[in-house]
Structure formats: C-alpha cells, structure tokens
C-alpha positions in Angstrom: -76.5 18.2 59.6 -79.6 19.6 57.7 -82.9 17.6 57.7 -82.7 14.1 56.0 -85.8 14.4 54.0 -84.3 16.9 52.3 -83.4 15.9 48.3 -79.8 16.9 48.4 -77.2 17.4 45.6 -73.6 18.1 44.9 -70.8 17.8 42.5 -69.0 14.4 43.2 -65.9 14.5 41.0 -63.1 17.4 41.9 -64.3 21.2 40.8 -62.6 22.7 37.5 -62.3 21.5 34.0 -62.0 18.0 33.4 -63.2 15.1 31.1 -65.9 14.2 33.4 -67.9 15.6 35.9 -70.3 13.6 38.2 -73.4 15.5 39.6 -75.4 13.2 42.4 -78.6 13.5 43.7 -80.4 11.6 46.5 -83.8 11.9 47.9 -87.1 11.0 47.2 -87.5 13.9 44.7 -84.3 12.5 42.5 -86.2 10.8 39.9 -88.1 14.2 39.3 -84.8 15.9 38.6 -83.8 14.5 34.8 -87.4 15.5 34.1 -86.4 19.3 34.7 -83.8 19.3 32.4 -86.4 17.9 29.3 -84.7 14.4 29.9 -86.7 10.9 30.7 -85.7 9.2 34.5 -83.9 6.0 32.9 -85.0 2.4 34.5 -83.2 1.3 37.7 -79.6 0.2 37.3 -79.7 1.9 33.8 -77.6 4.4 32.0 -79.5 6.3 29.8 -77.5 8.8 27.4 -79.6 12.0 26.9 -79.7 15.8 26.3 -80.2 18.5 29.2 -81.7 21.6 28.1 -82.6 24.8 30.3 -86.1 26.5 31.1 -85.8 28.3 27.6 -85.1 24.7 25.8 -81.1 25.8 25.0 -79.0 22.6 25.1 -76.7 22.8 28.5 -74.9 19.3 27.7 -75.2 15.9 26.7 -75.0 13.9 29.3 -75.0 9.7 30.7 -78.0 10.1 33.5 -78.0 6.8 36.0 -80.6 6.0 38.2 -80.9 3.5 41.3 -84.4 3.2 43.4 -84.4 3.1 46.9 -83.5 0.8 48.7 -81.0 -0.1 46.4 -78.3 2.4 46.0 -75.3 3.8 48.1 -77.5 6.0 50.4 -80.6 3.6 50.4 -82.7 6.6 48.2 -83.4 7.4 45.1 -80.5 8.2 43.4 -79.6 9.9 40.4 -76.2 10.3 38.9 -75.5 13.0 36.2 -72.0 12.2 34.1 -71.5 15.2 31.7 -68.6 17.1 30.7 -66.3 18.6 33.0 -66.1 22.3 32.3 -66.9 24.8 34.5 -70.0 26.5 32.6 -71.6 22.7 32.2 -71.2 22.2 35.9 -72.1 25.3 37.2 -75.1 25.7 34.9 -76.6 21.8 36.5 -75.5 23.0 40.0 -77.3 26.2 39.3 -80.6 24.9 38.1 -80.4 21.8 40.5 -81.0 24.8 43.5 -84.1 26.2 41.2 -85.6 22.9 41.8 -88.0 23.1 44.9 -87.4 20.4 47.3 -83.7 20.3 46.4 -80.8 21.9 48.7 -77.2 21.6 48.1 -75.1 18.6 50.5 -73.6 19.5 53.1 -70.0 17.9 53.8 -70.4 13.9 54.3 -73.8 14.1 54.1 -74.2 11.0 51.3 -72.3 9.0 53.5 -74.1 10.2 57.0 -77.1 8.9 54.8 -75.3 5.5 53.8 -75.0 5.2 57.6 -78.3 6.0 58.7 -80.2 3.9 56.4 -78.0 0.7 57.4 -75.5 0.7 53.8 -72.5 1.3 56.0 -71.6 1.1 59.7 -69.3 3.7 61.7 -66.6 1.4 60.9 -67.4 1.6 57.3 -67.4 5.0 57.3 -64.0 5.5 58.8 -62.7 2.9 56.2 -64.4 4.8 53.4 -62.4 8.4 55.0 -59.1 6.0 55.0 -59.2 5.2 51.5 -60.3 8.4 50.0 -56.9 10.0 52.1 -54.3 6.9 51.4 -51.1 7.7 50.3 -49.2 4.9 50.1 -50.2 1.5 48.5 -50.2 0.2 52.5 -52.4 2.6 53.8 -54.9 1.8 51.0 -54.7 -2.0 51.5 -55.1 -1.6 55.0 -58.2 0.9 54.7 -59.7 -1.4 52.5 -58.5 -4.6 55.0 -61.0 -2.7 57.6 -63.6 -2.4 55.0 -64.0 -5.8 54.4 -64.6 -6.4 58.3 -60.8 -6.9 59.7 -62.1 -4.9 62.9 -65.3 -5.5 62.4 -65.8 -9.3 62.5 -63.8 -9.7 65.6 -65.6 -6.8 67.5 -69.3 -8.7 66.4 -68.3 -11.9 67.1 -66.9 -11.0 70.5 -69.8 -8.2 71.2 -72.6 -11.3 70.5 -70.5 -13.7 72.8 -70.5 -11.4 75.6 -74.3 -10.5 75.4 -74.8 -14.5 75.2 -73.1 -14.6 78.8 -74.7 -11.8 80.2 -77.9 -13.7 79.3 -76.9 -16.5 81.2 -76.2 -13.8 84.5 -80.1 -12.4 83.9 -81.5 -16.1 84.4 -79.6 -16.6 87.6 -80.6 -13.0 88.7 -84.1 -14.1 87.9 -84.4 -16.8 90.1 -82.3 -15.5 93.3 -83.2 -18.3 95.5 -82.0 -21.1 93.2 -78.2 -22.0 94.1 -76.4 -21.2 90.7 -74.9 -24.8 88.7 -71.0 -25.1 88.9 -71.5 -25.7 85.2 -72.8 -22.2 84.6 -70.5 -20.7 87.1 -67.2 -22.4 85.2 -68.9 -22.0 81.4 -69.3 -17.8 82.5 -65.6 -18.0 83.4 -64.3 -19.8 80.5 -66.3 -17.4 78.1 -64.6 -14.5 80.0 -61.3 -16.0 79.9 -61.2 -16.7 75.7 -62.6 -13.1 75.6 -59.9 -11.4 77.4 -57.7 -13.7 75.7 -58.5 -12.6 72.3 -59.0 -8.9 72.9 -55.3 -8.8 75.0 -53.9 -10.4 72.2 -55.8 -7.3 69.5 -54.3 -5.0 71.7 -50.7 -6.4 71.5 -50.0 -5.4 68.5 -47.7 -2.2 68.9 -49.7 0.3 67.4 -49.1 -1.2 64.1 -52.8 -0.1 62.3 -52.6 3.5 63.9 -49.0 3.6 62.8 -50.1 3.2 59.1 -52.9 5.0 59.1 -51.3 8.3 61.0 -48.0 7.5 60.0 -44.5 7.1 61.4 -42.2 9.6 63.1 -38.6 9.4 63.1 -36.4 11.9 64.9 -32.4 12.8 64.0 -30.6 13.6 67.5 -26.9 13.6 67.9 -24.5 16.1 69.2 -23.7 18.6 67.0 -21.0 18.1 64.1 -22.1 14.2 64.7 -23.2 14.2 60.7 -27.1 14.4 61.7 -27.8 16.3 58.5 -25.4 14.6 55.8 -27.5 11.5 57.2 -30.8 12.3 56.2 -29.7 13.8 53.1 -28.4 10.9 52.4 -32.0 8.8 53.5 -33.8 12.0 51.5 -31.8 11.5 48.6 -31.6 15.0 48.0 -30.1 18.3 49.8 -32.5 19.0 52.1 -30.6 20.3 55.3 -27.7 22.4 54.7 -24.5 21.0 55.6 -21.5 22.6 57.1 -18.3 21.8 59.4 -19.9 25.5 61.1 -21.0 23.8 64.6 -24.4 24.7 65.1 -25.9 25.1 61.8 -29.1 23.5 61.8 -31.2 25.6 64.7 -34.7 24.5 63.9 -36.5 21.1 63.1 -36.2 20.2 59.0 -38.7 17.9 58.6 -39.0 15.4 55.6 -41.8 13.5 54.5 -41.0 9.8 53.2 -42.5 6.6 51.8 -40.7 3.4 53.5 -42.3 0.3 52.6 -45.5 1.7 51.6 -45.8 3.8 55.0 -45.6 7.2 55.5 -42.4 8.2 57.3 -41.6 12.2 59.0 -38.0 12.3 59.1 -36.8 14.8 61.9 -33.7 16.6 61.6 -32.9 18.4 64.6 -30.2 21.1 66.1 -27.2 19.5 67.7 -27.1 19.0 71.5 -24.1 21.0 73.2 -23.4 22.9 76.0 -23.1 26.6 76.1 -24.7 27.3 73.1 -26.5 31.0 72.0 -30.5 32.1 72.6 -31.5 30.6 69.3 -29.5 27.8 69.6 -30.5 26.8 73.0 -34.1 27.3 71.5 -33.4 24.9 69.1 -32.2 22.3 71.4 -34.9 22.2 73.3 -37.4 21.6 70.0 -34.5 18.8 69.2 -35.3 16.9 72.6 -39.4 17.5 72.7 -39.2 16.0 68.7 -37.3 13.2 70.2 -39.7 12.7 73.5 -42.7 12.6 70.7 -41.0 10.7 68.4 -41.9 6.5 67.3 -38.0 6.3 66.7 -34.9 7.9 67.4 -32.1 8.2 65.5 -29.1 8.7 67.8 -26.0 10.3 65.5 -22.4 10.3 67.4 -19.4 10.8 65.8 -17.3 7.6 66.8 -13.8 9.7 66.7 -14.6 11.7 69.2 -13.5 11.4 72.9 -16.8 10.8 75.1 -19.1 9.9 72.9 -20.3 7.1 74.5 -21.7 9.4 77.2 -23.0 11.6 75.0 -25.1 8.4 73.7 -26.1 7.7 77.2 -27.2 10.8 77.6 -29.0 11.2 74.8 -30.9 7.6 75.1 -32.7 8.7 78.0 -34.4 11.8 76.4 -35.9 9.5 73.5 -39.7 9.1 73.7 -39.8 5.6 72.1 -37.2 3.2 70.5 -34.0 4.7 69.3 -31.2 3.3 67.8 -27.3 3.9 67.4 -25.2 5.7 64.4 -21.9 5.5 65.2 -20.5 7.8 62.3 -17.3 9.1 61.0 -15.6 5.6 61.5 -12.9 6.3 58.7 -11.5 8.8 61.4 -11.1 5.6 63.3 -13.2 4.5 66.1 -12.7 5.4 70.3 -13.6 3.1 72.5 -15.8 -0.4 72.1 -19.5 0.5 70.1 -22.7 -1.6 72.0 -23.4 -4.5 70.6 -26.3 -2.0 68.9 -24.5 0.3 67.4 -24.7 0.8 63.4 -21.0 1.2 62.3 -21.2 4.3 59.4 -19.1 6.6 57.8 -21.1 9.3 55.3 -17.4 10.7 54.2 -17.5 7.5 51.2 -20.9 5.8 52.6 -19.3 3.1 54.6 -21.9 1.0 56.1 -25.2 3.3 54.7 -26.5 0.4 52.9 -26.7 -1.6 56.0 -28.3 1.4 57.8 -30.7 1.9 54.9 -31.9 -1.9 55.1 -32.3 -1.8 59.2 -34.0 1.1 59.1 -36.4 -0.2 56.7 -37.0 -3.1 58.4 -37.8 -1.5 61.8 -40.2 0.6 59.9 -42.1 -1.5 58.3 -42.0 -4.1 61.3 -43.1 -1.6 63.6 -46.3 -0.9 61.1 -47.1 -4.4 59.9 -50.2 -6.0 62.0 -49.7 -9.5 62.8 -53.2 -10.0 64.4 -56.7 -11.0 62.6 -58.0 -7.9 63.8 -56.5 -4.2 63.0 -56.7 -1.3 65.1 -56.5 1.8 63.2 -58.0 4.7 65.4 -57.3 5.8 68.8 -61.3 5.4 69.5 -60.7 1.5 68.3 -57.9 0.9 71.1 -59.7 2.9 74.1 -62.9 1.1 73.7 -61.1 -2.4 73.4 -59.5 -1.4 76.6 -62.9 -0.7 78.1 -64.3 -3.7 77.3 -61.4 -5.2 78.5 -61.7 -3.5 82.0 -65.4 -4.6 82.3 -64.7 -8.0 81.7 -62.0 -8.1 83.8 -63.6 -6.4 86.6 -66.8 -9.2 85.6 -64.7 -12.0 86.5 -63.4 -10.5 89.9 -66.5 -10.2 91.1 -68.9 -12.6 93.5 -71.3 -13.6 90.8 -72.8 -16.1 93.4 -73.6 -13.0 95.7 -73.8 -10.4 93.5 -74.8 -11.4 90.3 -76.1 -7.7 89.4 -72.9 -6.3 89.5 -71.3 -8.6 87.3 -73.8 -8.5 84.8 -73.1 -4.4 84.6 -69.9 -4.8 84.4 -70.8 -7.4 81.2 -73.6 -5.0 79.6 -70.5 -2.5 79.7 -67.8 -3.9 78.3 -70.4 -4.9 75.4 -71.3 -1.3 74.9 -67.9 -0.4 74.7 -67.5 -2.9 71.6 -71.1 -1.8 70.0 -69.2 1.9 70.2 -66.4 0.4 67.5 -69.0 -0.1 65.2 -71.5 2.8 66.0 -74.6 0.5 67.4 -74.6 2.4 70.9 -73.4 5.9 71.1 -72.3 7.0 67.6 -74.1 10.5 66.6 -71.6 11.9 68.9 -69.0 11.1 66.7 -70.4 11.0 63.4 -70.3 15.1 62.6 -66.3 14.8 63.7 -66.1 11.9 60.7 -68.3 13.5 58.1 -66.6 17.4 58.3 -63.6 15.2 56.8 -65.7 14.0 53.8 -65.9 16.4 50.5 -69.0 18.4 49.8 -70.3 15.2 47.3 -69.2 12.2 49.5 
C-alpha cells in the first residue's frame, strides 16, 4: 500500500458508459480539487450542482460535487465526491486531469477502505462484511454479510475478549502479591468466568459450518454406479439439459458441474462418471475425479438403480468414499424394487418422476438446514473458527493449570486466548492480513 498522506482518487462506480459516474477523492488536498476544475468546494454534507471546465476554460461536464470534512466521512478525510455523467470521455477527462493535480495519485485496490480501517470507521470485521456484501449473490448471503456488519461476530468476540482481560486482571493482583495465600472466592470466581467462556465460545463453534457454508457456498456431489440415472437426476434438479443422457454405459467421463440457488444459498451440483469395474483409460480417469469430488464434497448424492441385483452393496460401497453426509436415491423403482431399501433411502423413479418432488423438498431442506446459523454469533471465515479455537485452547489449558503455584502461566495462557479474539476483529495482529482483504476490493472501494 502507497503512503497514506497521499490525496488519492479513483472512479467508484463500474468503468464504461452509464447514467452516472462517481469520481472520489480523499486526502487532505480534496477540498482543493473542485477548485481545479473552476468549481467552488460546497459546505460539508452538501451537494452543490456545478460546471467543471479544463485548464483552457472548455466545459468537460456538469456535475453534483459532495463534500464531507474530516473526521466525518467514510475514510475519516476530507472527501470529495464527483457525480457526473457516465460516458467514457467525461470520466476519462476527470480521471485525467485529477493525475495533473500535484499531491494527487490514483488508489490503489481497497485503499478507501484500508483508510476506513486505519482511521477507526471500520474494524477488520467490518471490512470483511463490507467484501461479503459487495460479492453476495443470493438474498442469504447478503443478509448474512450485513448480519456481521451490524456486530453478529463482533459483539460476542468484545464482550468475551473484555471478560477475559477482566480475569486476567484478577491473575496480575495475585501475581503481585506472591506471598499472600490467594481467597477461595477469587480462585472459584476465575473458574466460573472460565467455565461460561468456554461455554459460550463451544457453543459458537457448534454450529456446523453454517456461516462459512453461506458465504463460500455448498457443494453437492452426484455418485452412483453407472446407468444408476445420475445425470437424468440433475437435469432434472437443473431444470434444464445439462449432462447428456444416454442408456451408452459410461457416458459421462468428466465432472459437469452446475451452479444453483437453493433457499437463497449458493449450491455446486457435481455430476460425476459412473463407478464400474473394468472400465477404459479415460474412464478409469474419470472415476477417480468422481470419488475425490465426493471425498471434498458437503453432501453426497448416492444414485443406485433399485432393479438391479446388488445394489445394496454397491451403496455400501459407495457410502464409505463420501467426504461428508450423503444420502440415498433409490431410482428406477417402476422396474420394481430388489431387495428391502434403508430406512434412508429416497424411493424415485425419473422414467414419470415418481417420488422427485419429495426428493426436491429433502434436499432443500438439508441445504438450507445445513447453512442456517442457529447461534447469536456467526462464523463466516476460516480465520473466525481457528482463532475461536485458540482462544478456546488457552482458556482451557488456563483452567488446567495450578493457578495457586503458578499463577504466571495461567495468566499467559489468558493474555493468549484474548489475543486470539482481538485477531477476529483486527486489534492485535491485523496488517498481516489486511493486503490479502483489500486486493479483493475494486480500484475505488
């Protein structure tokens, strides 16, 4: 990231021809920059609809021009907002005389938002949010994005993070007087703290992945023997031909992969080769992708065709190459069913969609299920989960130890498993991950 005292600039709104076009500015030179253009700096808070000209006087565009004084604006500079018209020439002649302007140096990727962070507008939680909402897809992701904007992490992790310092405080008055026996009442109020702590963080991380889930999405994976109806099945779910379908055994080779909304979450449906013995090079390649999708996979969908002799080891066999959950498609039943299904076992036959609808609804339900949070706090990022489980460690390891005889120790492992928390938010240790977070930001966020 360039220097910070820099005035920087960028076009905010999507490059090409459009209505509008929003040029920002932020630095302390900002409220010079309207006066370049032959305009007046309008008050704070203010829009202020003017004329831009050039260095020879010739009109580039009428424009709205917004100002906001520092500290009060998104970055906590000066800022100045330029709304004109959204051709290319009108843009590209601002942009152009903007990099005239001494003092002035175009953004760099997420650098309004590295500023909002700096200068206290936004924590590292914030800034995530803000990345969330800007990439949502679906209705869900967006309310959860937003959920985590308004503190659902947040709150927790502070409330939690000042608890634990208020008990390591308690540890540094019994380490300052060492030759003082330490009260029973401090000694059981430590562990009770401890105990509601690891309570309510165990209880965060119980939660099945449901935040990352939404955010990153779910994947489902198609496995089934082949000729088991596989493909008819998710074009079927697709609603559309999207694998081709033959009575050819062996037709699909490769992994088809289909993107879906279910429930508001985002869903990659897997279609995969079928499994059989004795099969060619390329087929035996795509096997192999077949099982690895299913290892990887959040769900499995197991397709046999219930007709067949064997198919119920087929299932068993299948079941134990399945990463996560999986459940049972027992199709072709109008040929007649061998054998008893498991109890598990969704009853279908594609031939005149015989028991799709019921498929449909379970699958839906699992889904979503598996992607709807049921705690008060919402962990949406691998970084969330591993440092909840670190302050989890510390606090755990706190309580084993002798705080009586080593009261040093436990405090350590307190001051840890409270830096691990102060991570979430980005009060200890967060330059190393803000450059990661901002490359993901556009040039004028």
């Amino acid at each position: 990231m360039a220097s910070e005292t820099d005035t920087i600039y960028a076009l905010a709104t999507p490059p090409g021809k459009s209505a509008i076009a929003v040029i920002r500015i932020s630095g302390d030179k900002a409220s010079d920059v309207p006066g370049a253009f032959g305009a007046i700096c309008p008050e704070p808070g203010h829009f202020s609809l003017q004329t831009l000209v050039d260095a020879t006087g010739a009109v580039i565009d009428q424009v709205l021009l917004l100002f906001m004084a520092a500290p009060h604006s998104s970055t906590g500079e000066e800022v100045v907002e330029i709304h004109c018209h959204g051709g290319v020439a009108v843009t590209q002649t601002l942009l152009g005389s903007l990099s005239s302007l001494a003092g002035l140096r175009p953004a760099v990727a997420g650098e309004f938002t590295h500023r909002m962070f700096h200068n206290g507008k936004i924590d590292l939680l914030g800034v995530e949010s803000l990345a969330d909402i800007i990439d949502a897809d679906t209705g869900r992701q967006l309310a959860q994005a937003w959920s985590q904007m308004c503190g659902m992490l947040r709150d927790p992790v502070t409330r939690w993070r000042q608890a634990i310092i208020k008990i390591a405080a308690e540890l540094e008055a019994v380490i300052d007087f060492p030759d003082e026996e330490i009260p029973a009442s401090v000694l059981a109020s430590i562990e009770e703290g401890v105990n509601v702590l690891i309570a309510d963080i165990s209880v965060c991380l119980d939660d099945n992945r449901a935040g990352e889930r939404v955010r990153d999405g779910v994947q489902v994976t198609l496995l089934g023997p082949v000729n088991a109806g596989k493909s008819t099945l998710l074009n079927r779910i697709a609603n559309r031909p999207v694998a081709i379908v033959s009575g050819e055994a062996g037709t699909t080779r490769d992994l088809v992969l289909v993107s879906l909304d279910v429930g508001g979450v985002p869903v990659t449906l897997i279609d995969t080769a079928g499994i059989r013995q004795n099969a060619g090079t390329v087929e035996t390649e795509g096997i192999s992708r077949a099982l690895a999708a299913a290892s990887e996979a959040d769900y499995t969908i197991i397709v046999v065709d219930g007709s067949r002799d064997n198919w119920q080891q087929d299932y068993a066999t299948l079941a134990e190459s399945t990463g996560g959950e999986h459940f049972l498609v027992v199709n072709k039943t109008d040929r007649g069913i061998t054998g008893t299904p498991p109890d598990n076992a969704l009853l279908m036959s594609l031939a005149d969609d015989r028991g799709f609808d019921g498929f449909l609804d379970q699958f839906s339900a699992r889904i979503v299920e598996v992607n709807t949070a049921q705690n008060s706090a919402i962990i949406t990022r691998a970084r969330h989960r591993q440092a909840l489980e670190a302050t989890l460690h510390g606090l755990e390891e706190g309580l084993k130890g002798n705080i009586e005889r080593a009261p040093e120790l436990v405090a350590e492992e307190f001051r840890s498993a409270a830096n691990a928390l102060g991570r979430i938010t980005g009060e200890i240790d967060a330059e190393d991950l803000l450059d990661a977070i901002f490359s993901s930001f556009c040039i004028g966020k």
